[in-house]
Phi, psi and omega in degrees: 000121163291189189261004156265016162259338157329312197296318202275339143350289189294287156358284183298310190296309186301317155294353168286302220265311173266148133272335189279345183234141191233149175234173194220072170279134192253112158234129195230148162246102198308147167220188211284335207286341189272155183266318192230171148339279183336284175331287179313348192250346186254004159269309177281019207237325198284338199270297189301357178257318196283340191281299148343312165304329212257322185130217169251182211001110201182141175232133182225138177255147183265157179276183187269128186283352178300164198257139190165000000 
């Protein structure tokens, strides 16, 4: 499974089971363009701003952060 169809899984499972609380998960899915960790952590960090943005419960995937 990738990780944006994870994400909206986890979403969907997370409003059935809580309603009083919101979480905030950062999921990133690595590609061949990231060189380190970093890249991967500046890409999910990019999904959690777009989604923030977007409203509540949402999954947003960020584009690829690689260098080039």
């Amino acid at each position: 499974m990738h990780a944006f169809e994870w994400g909206k899984q986890y979403v969907t499972t997370l409003d059935t089971v809580d309603k009083e609380h919101r979480r905030l998960v950062d999921i990133a899915e690595r590609n061949d363009e990231m060189l380190d960790v970093e890249d991967l952590l500046k890409a999910a960090d990019e999904g959690v701003y777009l989604a923030k943005a977007a409203g509540r419960n949402c999954v947003r995937a960020a584009q690829s952060l690689g260098h080039g």
